[in-house]
C-alpha positions as CSV (number, residue, x, y, z in Angstrom):
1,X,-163.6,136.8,28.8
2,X,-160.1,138.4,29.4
3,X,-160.3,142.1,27.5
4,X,-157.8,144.9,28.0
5,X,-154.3,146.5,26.3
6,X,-151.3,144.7,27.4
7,X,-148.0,147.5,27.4
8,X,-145.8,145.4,25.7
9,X,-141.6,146.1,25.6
10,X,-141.1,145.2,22.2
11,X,-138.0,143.5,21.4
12,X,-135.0,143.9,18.9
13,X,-135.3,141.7,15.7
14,X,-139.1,141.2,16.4
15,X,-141.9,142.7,13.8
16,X,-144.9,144.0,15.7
17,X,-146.6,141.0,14.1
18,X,-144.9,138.7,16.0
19,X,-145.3,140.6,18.9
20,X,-149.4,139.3,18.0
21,X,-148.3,136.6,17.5
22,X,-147.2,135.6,20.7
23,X,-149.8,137.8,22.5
24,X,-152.1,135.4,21.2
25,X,-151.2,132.6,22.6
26,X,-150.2,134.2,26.1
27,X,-153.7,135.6,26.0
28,X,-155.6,132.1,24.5
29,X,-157.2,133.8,21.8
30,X,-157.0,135.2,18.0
31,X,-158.6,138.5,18.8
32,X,-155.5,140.7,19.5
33,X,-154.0,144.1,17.5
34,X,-151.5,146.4,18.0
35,X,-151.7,150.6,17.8
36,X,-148.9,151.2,16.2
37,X,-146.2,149.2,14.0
38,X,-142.3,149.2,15.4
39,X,-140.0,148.3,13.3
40,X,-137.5,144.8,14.1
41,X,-134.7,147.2,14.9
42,X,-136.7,149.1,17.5
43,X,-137.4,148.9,20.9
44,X,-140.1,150.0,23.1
45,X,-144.1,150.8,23.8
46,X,-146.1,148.6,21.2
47,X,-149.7,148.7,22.7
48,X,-151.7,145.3,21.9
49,X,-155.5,145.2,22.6
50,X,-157.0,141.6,23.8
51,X,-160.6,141.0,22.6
52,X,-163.0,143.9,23.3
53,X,-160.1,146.0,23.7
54,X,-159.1,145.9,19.8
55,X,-161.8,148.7,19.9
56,X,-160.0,151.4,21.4
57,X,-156.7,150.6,19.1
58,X,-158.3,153.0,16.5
59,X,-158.1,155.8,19.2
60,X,-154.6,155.2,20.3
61,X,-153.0,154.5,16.6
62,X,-153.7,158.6,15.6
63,X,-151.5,159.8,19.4
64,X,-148.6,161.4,19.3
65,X,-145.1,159.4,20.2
66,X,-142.4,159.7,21.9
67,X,-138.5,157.9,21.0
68,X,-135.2,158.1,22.3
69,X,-132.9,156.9,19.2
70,X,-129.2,157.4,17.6
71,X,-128.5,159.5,14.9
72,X,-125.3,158.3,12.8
73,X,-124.0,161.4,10.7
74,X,-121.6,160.7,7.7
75,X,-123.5,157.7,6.4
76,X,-126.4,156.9,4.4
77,X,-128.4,153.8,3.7
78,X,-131.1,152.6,1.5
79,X,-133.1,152.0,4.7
80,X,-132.2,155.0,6.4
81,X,-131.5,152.9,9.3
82,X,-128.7,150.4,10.2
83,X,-130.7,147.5,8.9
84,X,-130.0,148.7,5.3
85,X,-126.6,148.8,2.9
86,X,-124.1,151.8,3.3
87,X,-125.0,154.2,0.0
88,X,-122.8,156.4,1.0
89,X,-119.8,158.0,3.5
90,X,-118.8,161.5,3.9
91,X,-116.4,163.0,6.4
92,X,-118.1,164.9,9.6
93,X,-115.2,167.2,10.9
94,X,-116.3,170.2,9.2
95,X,-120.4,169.7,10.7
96,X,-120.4,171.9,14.1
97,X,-122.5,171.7,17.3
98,X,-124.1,175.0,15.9
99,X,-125.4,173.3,12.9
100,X,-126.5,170.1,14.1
101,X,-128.9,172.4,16.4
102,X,-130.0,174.6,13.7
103,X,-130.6,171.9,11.5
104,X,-132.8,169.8,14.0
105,X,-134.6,173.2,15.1
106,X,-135.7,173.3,11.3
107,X,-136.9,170.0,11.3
108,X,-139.0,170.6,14.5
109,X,-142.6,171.7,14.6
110,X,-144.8,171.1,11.3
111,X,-142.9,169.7,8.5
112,X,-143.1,167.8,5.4
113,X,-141.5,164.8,5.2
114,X,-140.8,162.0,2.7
115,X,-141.0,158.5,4.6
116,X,-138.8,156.3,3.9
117,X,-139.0,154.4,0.5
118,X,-138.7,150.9,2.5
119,X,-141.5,151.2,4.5
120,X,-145.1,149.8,4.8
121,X,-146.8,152.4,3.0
122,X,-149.1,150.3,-0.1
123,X,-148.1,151.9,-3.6
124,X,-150.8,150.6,-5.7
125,X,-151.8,148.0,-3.5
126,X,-148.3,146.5,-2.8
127,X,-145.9,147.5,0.4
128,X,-142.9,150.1,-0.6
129,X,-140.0,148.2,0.9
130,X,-141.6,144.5,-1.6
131,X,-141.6,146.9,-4.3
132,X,-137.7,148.2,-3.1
133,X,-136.3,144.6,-2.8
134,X,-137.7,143.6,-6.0
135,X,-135.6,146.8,-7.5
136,X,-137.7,149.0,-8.3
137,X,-136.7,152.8,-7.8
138,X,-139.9,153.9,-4.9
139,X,-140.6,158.1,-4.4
140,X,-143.1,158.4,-2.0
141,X,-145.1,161.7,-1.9
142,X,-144.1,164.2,1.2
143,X,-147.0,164.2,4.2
144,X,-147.1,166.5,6.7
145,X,-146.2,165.4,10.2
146,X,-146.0,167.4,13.7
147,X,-142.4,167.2,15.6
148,X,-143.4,168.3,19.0
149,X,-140.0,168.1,20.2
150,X,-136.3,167.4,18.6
151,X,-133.8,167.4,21.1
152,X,-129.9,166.6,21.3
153,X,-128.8,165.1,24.4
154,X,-125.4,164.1,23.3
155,X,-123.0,164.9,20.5
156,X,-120.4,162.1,19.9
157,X,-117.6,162.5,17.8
158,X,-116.1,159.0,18.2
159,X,-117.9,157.0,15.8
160,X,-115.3,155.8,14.3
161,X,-114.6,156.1,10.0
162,X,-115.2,159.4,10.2
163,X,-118.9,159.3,11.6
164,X,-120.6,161.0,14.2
165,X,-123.3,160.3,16.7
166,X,-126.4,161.8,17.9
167,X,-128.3,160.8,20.9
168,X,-131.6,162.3,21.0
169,X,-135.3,162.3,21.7
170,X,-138.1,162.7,19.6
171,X,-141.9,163.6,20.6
172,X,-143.9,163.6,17.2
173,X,-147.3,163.5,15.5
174,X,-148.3,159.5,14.6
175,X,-147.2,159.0,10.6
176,X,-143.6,159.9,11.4
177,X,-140.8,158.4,10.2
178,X,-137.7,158.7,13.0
179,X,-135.3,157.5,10.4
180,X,-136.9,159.6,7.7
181,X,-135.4,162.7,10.5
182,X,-132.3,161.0,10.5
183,X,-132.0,161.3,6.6
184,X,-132.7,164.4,6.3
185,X,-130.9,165.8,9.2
186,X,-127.7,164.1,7.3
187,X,-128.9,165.4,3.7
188,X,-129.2,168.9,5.3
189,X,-126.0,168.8,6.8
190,X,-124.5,167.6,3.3
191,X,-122.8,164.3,5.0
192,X,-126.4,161.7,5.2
193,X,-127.4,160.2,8.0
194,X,-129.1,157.5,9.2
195,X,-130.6,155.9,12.5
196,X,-128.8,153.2,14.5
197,X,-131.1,152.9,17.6
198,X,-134.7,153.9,18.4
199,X,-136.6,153.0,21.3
200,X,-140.2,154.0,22.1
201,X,-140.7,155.3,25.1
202,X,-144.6,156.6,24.9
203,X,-148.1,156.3,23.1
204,X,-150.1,158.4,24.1
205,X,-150.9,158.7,27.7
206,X,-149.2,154.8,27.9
207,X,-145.3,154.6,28.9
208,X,-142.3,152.3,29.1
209,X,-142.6,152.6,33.3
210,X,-146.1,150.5,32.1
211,X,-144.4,148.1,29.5
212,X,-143.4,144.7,30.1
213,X,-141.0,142.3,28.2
214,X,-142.4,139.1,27.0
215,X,-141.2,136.9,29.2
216,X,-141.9,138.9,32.1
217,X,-145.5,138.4,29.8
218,X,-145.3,134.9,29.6
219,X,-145.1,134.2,34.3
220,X,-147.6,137.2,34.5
221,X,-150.3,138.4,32.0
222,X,-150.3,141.9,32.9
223,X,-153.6,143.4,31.5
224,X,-154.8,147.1,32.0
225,X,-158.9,146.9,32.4
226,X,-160.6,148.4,29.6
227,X,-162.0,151.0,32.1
228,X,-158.5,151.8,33.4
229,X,-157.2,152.4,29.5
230,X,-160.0,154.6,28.2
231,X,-159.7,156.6,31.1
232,X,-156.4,157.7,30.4
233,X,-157.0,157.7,27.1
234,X,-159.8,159.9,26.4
235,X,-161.8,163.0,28.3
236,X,-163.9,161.3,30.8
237,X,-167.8,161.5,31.6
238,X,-169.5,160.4,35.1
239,X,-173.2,159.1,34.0
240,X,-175.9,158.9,36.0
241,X,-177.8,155.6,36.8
242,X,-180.3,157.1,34.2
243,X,-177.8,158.3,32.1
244,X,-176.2,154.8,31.7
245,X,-179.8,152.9,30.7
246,X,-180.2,155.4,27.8
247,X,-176.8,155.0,26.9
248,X,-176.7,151.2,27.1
249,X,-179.5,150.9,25.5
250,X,-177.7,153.4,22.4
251,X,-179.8,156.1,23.1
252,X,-179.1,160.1,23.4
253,X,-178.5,162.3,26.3
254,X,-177.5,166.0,27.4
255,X,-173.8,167.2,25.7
256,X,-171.3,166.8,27.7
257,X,-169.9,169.9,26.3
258,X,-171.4,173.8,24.8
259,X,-171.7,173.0,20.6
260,X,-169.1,173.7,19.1
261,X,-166.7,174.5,22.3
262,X,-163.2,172.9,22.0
263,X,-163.9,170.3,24.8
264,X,-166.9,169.1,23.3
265,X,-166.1,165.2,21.8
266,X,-166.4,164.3,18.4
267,X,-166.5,160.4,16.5
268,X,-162.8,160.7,15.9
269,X,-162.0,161.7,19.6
270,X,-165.0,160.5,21.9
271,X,-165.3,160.8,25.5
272,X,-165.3,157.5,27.7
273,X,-168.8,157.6,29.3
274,X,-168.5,155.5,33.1
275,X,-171.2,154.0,35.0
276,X,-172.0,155.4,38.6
277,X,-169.8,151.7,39.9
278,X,-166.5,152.8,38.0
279,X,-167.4,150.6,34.5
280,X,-166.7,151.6,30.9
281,X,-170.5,152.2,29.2
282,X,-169.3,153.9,25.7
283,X,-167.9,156.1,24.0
284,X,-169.9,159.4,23.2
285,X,-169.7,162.1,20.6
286,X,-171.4,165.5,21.0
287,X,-173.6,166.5,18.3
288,X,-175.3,169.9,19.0
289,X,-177.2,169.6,22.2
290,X,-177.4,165.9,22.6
291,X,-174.2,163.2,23.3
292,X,-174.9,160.2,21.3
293,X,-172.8,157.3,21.2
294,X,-169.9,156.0,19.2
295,X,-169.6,153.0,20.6
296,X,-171.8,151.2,23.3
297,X,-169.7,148.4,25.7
298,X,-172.6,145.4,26.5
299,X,-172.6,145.1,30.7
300,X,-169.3,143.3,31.4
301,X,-167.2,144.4,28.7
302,X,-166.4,147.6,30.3
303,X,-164.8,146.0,33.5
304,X,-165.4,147.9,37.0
305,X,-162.8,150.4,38.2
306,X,-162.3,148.0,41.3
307,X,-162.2,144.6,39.4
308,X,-158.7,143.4,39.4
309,X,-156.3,143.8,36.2
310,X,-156.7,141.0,34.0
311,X,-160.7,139.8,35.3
312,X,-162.5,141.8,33.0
């Protein structure tokens, strides 16, 4: 049965769901997920899993991103993207280089931010943005979020109606909002803001030099062998032959790591335990001096190092 995580270059004006959808019949079956919702105006890394693969989405979803995207100063919109209705305009001529930087540098590192009221977040069991188009007036509660890095590659100052344009990349904790930045950058610089491109160029330890578009997709199923993905995914762990039958058979062994050291593995972020021939066994959490598993792969489901992308 095919089972891996295809690297998909998501298209503009496509949801992530029908980015599943099409996966699924590419692939030739219903099991397929994504790590990771794009929005239709974005671009970029959307990770799908095929089959046994949907099991390591959980471990992906929680990694830190990276975007490249467009920062429009002087407007606002009840998005907070270029999807939504100007709210707002204000003139830019008086916002210099110095304060875009210091405004970005105060929205880098760990912040609280607001996401955006149209988004997917459930307020008592219904999505913000159904509750937004309906008309209802939607505050969602600040959460904190990590901004690795915030940087401005390019200042333009021909945006035309008084606007300006920020180029700039984002690395950032998973739960943040890139046009929630964009809002606030504006609102801190008193003239709003709003995003008018974002592309996703990482998840985790996967990239855009991986991704492929869909119809590259559709004349050649790329696949990346579950063995191949949790290895770049997770910390990794040799077993021995003996090792492996205890495992398999969801059985303890020796830590893989001192208690209580920061490389010991935990339930939320396992190790990927490999067979002596190269094949994904399971994925362990330490517990004291034993390693017991998380999650135990059946013989097969793993996929040997050497089997081709795609077989397993």
């Amino acid at each position: 049965m095919l089972s891996g995580l295809v690297i998909v270059d998501k298209p503009q004006g496509w949801t992530s769901h029908d980015v599943v959808g099409r996966m699924r019949r590419l692939a030739g079956t219903r099991k397929v997920g994504h790590a990771g919702t794009l929005d239709p105006m974005a671009t970029g890394v959307l990770v799908v899993g095929i089959n046994k693969a949907t099991r390591l989405l959980t471990y992906i979803v929680g990694t830190s991103k990276t975007y490249t995207a467009t920062i429009r100063l002087g407007q606002s919109t009840v998005t907070d993207d270029a999807e939504g209705e100007v709210t707002a305009t204000a003139g830019t001529e008086g916002v210099s280089d110095q304060a875009i930087h210091d405004g970005v540098a105060a929205l880098t590192g760990d912040i609280l931010q607001v996401p955006s009221s149209v988004s997917a977040i459930k307020v008592n069991g219904e999505r913000a943005y159904a509750r937004v188009r309906s008309g209802e007036d939607v505050k969602l509660a600040a959460r904190p979020v990590t901004i690795h890095r915030f940087e401005v590659h390019g200042i333009r100052r021909d945006a035309g109606a008084g606007a300006l344009d920020l180029d700039v990349t984002v690395e950032c904790s998973s739960g943040t909002y890139i046009r929630a930045l964009a809002r606030d950058l504006g609102n801190a610089l008193g003239v709003g803001g709003h995003l008018t491109a974002l592309r996703r160029t990482h998840v985790g330890p996967y990239s855009l030099d991986q991704a492929r578009t869909l119809d590259q997709l559709a004349e050649e199923l790329n696949v990346l062998e579950m063995s191949q993905a949790a290895r770049a995914l997770m910390p990794n762990r040799e077993l021995s032959a003996e090792e492996t039958t205890e495992i398999s058979f969801g059985r303890r062994i020796a830590a893989g790591a001192e208690p209580g050291s920061p490389s010991a593995a935990t339930p939320d972020h396992p190790a990927a335990a490999f067979a002596p021939d190269g094949s994904l066994v399971a994925l362990l959490a330490d517990a004291g001096s034993y390693a017991k598993p998380v999650l135990v792969f059946a013989p097969g489901n793993g996929a040997p190092a050497a089997a081709a992308a795609g077989e397993a």
